[in-house]
C-alpha positions, 0 to 999 in steps of 0.5 A: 500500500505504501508502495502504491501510495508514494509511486501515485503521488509522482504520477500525480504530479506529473498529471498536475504539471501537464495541465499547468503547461497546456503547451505540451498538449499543442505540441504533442498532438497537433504536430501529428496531425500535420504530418498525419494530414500533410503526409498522408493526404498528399501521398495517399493518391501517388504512393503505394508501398509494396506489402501495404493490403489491396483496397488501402490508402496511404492515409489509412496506413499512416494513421496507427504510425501517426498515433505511435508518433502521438504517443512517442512526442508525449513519452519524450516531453514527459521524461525531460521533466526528469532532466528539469527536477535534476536542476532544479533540486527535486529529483535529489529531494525525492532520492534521499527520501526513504523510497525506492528508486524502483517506486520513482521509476513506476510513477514517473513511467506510469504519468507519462503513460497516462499523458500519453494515453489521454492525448492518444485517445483524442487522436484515436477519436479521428479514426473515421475521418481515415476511414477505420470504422471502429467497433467497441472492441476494436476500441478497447484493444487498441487502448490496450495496446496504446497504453502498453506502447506509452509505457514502452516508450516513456521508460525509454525515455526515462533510461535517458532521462537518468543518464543525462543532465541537460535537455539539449543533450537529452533530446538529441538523444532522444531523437537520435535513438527513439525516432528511427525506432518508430520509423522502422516499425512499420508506421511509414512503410511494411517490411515487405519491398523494403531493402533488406537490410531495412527489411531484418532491422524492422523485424528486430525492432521489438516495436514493430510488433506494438505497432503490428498489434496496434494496426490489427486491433483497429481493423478488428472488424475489417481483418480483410484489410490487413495482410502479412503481418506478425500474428496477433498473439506473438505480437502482443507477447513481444510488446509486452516483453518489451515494455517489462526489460524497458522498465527493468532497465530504466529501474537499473539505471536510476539505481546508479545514478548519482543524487548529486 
């Protein structure tokens, strides 16, 4: 209980300081959706990328990248908060406190992942307008898969977050580490006609499954409209694989780290 109540006071804080800087809600879902709309309209009519399903538009096959990016943009700009409590003198606050770093590291993961999902969410709502059609349970397993992808991504955040000590630095390697990951899971382009060795990178990349089990959860009701992809069950058993080295890791690293 004890454990529960410290990791929800720091993923409380997170949520307050998100409605206090409304900025990170422009930024994190508004620049998607002008690559969502910039992209994938204006590529919907002249590209076709080989393995993409008979019947789809480039519009529609952008759209669970695009909600991937959402969820990305939002783990990045909640994780720096972790650089900014190191200046500032919070995070050696919380550190010298009697509490795990282990408890730090779930409420600061379980925060963002909660930002993540809620701006995830709102972005989910534009479905029809990409032309998915989702039923209920398309719906439920797509939040699903959301929140574990949030989850994965903010702790990949955090394993930089703790080894870095300025925000320049941070999202440069941010940038440098989490944005090929998303564009080599599938989100602008399938695996099949791609080089091969962009092919194999694709098929290492362990998001690549979350974006697969993603992509298959919003076409539940339509599985005629996906085609040489991942099963479903291998593909959430490595998503969640993923999320829990993720999160180890992350914990490891602020373990180590200095409270200086």
């Amino acid at each position: 209980m004890e454990i529960i109540l410290q990791a929800g006071t720091l993923w409380w804080r997170e949520i307050s300081r998100f409605v206090r800087q409304r900025s990170r809600l422009t930024g994190g879902l508004l620049q998607p959706l002008v690559f969502w709309l910039l992209l994938g309209a204006g590529l919907k009519a002249s590209f076709k990328p080989s393995g993409m399903p008979p019947g789809m538009n480039y519009a529609q096959y952008f759209y669970p990248g695009v909600i991937v990016m959402v969820l990305l943009f939002t783990a990045i700009f909640a994780t720096i908060s972790t650089v900014e409590d190191r200046r500032e003198g919070f995070l050696q606050g919380v550190l010298v406190a009697p509490i795990s770093r282990v408890t730090v590291v779930l409420g600061q993961a379980l925060g963002g992942t909660t930002l993540a999902l809620m701006q995830g969410i709102i972005f989910l709502i534009l479905a029809p307008l990409a032309g998915i059609h989702l039923s209920l349970a398309a719906v439920c397993f797509a939040i699903a898969m959301m929140a574990l992808i949030a989850f994965t991504l903010t702790s990949m955040g955090l394993i930089i977050a703790w080894r870095i000590d300025s925000t320049q630095g941070f999202h440069a390697i941010m940038n440098l580490i989490l944005l090929p990951i998303w564009i080599l899971s599938g989100a602008f382009f399938p695996a099949e006609g791609a080089p091969t060795i962009l092919a194999w990178t694709m098929r290492l990349n362990p998001l690549t499954y979350g974006m697969s089990a993603l992509r298959q959860g919003l076409y539940l009701g339509e599985p005629g409209m996906i085609t040489r992809m991942p099963a479903m069950g291998s593909s959430v058993a490595i998503s969640i694989a993923f999320a829990l080295a993720a999160f180890v890791i992350a914990s490891r690293v602020a373990s180590r780290a200095s409270t200086i």
